[in-house]
C-alpha positions as a Python dict, from the first residue, in 0.01 Angstrom:
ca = {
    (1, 'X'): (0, 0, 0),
    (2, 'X'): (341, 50, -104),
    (3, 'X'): (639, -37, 152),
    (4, 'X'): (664, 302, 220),
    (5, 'X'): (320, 393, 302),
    (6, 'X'): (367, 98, 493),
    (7, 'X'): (616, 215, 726),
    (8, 'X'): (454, 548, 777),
    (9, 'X'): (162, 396, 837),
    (10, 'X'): (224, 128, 1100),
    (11, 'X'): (568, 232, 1172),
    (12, 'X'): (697, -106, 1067),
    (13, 'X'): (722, -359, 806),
    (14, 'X'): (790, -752, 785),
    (15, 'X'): (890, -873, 427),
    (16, 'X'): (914, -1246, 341),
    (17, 'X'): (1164, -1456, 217),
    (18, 'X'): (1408, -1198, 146),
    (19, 'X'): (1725, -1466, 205),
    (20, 'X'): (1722, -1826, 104),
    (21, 'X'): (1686, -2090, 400),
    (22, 'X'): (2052, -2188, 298),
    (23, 'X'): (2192, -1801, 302),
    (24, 'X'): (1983, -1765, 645),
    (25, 'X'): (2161, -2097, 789),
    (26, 'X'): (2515, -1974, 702),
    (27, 'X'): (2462, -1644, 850),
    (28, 'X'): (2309, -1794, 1185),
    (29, 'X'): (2668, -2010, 1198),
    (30, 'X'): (2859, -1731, 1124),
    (31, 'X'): (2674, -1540, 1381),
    (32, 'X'): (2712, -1795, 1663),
    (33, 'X'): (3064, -1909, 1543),
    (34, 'X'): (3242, -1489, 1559),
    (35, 'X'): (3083, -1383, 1886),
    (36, 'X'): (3434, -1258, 1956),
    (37, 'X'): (3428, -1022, 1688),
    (38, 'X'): (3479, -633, 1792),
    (39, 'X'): (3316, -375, 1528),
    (40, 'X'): (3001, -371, 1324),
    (41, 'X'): (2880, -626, 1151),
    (42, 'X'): (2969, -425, 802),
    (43, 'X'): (3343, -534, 939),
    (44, 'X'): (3298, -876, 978),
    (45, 'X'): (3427, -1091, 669),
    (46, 'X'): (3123, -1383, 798),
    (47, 'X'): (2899, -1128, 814),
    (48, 'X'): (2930, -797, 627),
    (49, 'X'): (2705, -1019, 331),
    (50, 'X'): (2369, -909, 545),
    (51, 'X'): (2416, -565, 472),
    (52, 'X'): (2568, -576, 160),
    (53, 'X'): (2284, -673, -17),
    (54, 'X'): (2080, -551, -294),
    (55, 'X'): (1761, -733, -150),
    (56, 'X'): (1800, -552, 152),
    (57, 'X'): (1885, -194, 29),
    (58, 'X'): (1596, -173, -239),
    (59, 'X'): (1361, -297, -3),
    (60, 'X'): (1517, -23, 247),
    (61, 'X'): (1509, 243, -5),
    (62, 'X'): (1171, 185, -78),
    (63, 'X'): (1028, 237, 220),
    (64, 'X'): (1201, 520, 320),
    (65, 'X'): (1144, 674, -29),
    (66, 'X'): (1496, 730, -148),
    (67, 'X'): (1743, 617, -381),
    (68, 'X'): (2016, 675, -109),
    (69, 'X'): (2092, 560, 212),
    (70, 'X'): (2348, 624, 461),
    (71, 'X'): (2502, 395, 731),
    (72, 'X'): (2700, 441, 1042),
    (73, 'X'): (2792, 137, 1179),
    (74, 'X'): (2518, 112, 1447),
    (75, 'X'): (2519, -266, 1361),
    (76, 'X'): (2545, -601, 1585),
    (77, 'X'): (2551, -946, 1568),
    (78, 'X'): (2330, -1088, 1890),
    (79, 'X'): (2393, -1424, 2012),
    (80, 'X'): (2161, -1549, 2351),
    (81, 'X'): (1884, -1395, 2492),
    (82, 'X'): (1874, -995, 2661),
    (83, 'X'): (1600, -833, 2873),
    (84, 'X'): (1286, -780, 2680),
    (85, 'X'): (1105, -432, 2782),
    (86, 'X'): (868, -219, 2529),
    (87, 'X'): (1128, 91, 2441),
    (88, 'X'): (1175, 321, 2157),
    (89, 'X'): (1545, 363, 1996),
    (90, 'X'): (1490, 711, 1888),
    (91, 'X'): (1686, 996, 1993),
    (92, 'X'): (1417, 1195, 2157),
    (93, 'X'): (1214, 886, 2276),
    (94, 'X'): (1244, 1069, 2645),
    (95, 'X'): (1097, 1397, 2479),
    (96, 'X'): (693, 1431, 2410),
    (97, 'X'): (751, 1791, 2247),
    (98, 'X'): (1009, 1641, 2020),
    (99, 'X'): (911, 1613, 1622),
    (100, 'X'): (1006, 1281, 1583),
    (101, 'X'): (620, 1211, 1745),
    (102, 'X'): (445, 1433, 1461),
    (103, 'X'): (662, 1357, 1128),
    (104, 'X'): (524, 1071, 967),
    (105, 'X'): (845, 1051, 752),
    (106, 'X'): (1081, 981, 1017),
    (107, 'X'): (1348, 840, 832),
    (108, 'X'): (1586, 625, 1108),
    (109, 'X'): (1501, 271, 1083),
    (110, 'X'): (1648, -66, 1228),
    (111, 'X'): (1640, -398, 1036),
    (112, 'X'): (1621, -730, 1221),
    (113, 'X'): (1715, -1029, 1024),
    (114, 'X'): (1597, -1335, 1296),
    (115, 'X'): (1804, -1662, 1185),
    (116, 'X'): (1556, -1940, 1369),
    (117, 'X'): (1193, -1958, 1321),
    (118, 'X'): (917, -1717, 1537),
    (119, 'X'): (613, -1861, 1371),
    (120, 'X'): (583, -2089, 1637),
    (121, 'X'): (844, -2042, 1872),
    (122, 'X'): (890, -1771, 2116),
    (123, 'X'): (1199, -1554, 2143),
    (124, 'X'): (1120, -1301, 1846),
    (125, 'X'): (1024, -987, 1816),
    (126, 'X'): (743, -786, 2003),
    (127, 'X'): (607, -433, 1799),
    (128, 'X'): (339, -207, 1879),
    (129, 'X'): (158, -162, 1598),
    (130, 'X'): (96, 269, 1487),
    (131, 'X'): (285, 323, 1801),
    (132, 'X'): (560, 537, 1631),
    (133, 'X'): (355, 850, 1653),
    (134, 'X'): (349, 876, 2014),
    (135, 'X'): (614, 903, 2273),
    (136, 'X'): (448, 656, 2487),
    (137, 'X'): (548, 293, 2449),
    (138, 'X'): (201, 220, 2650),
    (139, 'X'): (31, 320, 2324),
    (140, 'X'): (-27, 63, 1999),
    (141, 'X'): (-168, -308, 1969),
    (142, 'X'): (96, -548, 2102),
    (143, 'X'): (183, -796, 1837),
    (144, 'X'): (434, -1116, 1821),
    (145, 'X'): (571, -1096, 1501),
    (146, 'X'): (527, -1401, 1294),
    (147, 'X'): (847, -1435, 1098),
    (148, 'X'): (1027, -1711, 977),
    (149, 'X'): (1373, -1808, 881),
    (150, 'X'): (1443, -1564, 572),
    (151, 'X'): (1280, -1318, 653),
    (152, 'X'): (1383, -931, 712),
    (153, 'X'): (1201, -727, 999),
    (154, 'X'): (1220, -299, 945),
    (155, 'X'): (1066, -97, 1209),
    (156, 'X'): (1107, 273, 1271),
    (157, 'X'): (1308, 393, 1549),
    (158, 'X'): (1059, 538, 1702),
    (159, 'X'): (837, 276, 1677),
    (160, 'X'): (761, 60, 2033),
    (161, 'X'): (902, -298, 2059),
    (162, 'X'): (1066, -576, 2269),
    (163, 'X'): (1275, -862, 2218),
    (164, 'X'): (1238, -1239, 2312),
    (165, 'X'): (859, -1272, 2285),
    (166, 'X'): (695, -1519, 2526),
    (167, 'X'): (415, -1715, 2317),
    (168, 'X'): (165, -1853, 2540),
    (169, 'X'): (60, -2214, 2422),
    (170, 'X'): (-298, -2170, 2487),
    (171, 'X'): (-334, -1873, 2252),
    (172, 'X'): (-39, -1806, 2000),
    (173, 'X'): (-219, -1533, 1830),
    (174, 'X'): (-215, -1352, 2174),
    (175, 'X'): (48, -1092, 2260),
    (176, 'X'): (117, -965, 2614),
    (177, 'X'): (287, -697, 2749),
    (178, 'X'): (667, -872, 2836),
    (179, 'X'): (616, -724, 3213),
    (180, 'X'): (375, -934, 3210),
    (181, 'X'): (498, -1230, 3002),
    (182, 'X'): (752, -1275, 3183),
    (183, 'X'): (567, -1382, 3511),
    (184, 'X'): (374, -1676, 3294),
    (185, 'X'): (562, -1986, 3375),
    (186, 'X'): (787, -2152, 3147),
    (187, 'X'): (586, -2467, 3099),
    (188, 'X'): (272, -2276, 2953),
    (189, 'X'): (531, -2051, 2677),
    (190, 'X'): (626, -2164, 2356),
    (191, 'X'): (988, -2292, 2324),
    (192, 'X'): (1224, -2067, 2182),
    (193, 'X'): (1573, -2222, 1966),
    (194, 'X'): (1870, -2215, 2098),
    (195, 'X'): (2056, -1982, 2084),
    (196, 'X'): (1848, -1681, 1955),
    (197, 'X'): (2082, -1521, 1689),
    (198, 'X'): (2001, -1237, 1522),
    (199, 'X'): (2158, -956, 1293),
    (200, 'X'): (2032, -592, 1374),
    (201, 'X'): (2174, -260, 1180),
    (202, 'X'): (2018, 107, 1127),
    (203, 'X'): (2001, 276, 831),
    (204, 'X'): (1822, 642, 748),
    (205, 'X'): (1850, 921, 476),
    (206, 'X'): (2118, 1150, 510),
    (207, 'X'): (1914, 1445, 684),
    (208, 'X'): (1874, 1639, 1033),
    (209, 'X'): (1746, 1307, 1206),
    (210, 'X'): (2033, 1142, 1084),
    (211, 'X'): (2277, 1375, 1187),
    (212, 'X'): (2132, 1429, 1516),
    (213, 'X'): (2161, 1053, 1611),
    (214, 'X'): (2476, 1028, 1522),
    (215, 'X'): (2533, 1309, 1776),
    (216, 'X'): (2329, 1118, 1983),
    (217, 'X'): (2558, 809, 1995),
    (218, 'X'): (2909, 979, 2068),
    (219, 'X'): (2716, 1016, 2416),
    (220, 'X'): (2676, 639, 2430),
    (221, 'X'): (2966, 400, 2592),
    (222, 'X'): (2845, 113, 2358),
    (223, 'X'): (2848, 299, 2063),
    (224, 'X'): (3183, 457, 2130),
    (225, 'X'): (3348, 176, 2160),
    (226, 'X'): (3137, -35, 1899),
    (227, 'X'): (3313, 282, 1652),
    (228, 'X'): (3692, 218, 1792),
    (229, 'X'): (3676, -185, 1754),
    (230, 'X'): (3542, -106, 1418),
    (231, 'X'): (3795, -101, 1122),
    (232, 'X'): (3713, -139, 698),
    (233, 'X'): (3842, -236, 444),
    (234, 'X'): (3851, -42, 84),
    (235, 'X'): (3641, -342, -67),
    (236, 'X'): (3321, -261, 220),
    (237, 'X'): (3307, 81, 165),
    (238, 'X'): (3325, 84, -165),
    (239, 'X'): (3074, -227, -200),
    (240, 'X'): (2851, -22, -8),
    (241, 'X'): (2916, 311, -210),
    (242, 'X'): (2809, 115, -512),
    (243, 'X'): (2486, 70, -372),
    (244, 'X'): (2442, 452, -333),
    (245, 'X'): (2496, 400, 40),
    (246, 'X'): (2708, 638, 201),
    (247, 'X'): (2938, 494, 484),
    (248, 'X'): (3046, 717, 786),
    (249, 'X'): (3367, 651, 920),
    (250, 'X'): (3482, 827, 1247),
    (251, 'X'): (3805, 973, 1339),
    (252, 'X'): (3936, 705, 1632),
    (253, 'X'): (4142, 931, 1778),
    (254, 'X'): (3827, 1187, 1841),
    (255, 'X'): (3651, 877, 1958),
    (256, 'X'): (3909, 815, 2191),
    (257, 'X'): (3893, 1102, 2381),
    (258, 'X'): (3497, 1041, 2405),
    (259, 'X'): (3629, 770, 2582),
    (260, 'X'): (3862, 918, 2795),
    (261, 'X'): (3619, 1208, 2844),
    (262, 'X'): (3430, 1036, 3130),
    (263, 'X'): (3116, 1211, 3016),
    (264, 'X'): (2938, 892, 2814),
    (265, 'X'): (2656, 712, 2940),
    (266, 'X'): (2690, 352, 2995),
    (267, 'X'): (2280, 295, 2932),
    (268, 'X'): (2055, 183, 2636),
    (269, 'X'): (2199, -129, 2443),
    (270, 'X'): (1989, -263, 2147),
    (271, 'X'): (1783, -561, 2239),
}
């Protein structure tokens, strides 16, 4: 199957070795090392390398079948460990009569670039498999995904995962619901590296579902903000542009009084 097919299929994708083991070590110490960094990750000078890539944007375009791409800084650089939960990203993930549940070419989709190894160490990411055609996150074949150090994770927005898999040591090739991971003690789990760092960023076609999330995210406290802190330079956009990616920039002082609205919801961080 190609990449896209894929995606549409299974609602994810895991591609190997995309970075070198050296590029992969770098960006896990710039990660760790500019924690204290306020914007996306397209604005960080350590980081901004992860996205501007050509790696990453063919393999992007490919499986969304496009030769353009757009971007709107719903990027972060996570360093620890968050909650793990199944949950959907989506838009309409609260909505079973929404589209997004029947369109097989759903086109908003999330990369995770892990920068420690999950082939045999807990603390990576959870999908459920085909799940991205139903509004239920109760619905698809749990699966720890295997990935190693170089390797780039895409999964559909509407597709069903968790972070920080729990491996159980009796049965690595076993998945579990993280409700009920969570409640297998510690000594029976696979060890996860310290710290888990981790680059996530979304990327789509420039289209209705596109639009509508970015809509979406002037709701949203974190993204709000995550737009204010955020500031480019000619050099990223234009980097970007090069790669027929189109970056949106927002108008701070219309953000701003999202802010000062007091109508944003403070829920729903990426995990």
């Amino acid at each position: 199957m190609t990449r896209k097919e894929q995606l549409d299929t299974n609602g994810w994708i895991h591609i190997k070795n995309v970075f070198t083991k050296e590029e992969v070590a770098t960006i896990r110490e710039n990660a760790i090392n500019t924690t204290s960094h306020k914007g996306d990750v397209l604005s960080n000078p350590k980081l901004k390398s992860v996205l501007i890539n050509d790696k990453v944007m063919t393999i992007l375009k490919e499986a969304l079948g496009t030769d353009s791409l757009i971007y709107f800084g719903d990027s972060t650089a996570l360093v620890g460990n968050n909650d793990s939960g199944f949950h959907k990203d989506s838009r309409d993930r609260k909505k079973p009569e929404s589209n997004e549940w029947h369109d097989t070419h759903y086109s908003l989709v999330r990369i995770g670039v892990y920068t420690q190894d999950h082939s045999n160490h807990s603390g990576g990411l959870v999908i459920r498999d085909k799940s991205h055609l139903n509004q239920s996150t109760k619905i698809g074949e749990i699966i720890n995904v295997k990935s190693e150090v170089g390797d780039l994770l895409v999964w559909k927005l509407t597709t069903s995962h968790s972070g920080n898999a729990r491996v159980p040591k009796w049965n690595p090739k076993k998945a579990y619901d993280p409700k009920f991971s969570k409640k297998i003690p510690g000594f029976l789990i696979q060890k996860a590296i310290e710290p888990r760092a981790a680059i996530f960023a979304t990327f789509g076609k420039e289209d209705e579902y596109s639009d509508l999330y970015i809509e979406y995210l002037k709701s949203r406290t974190y993204a709000v903000q995550n737009w204010l802190d955020t500031d480019y330079n000619e050099n990223q956009v234009e980097d970007f542009s090069k790669m027929n990616v189109k970056v949106v920039e927002f108008d701070k002082s219309e953000l701003q009084q999202l802010m000062n609205s007091g109508n944003l919801n403070d829920g729903f961080k990426q995990l």
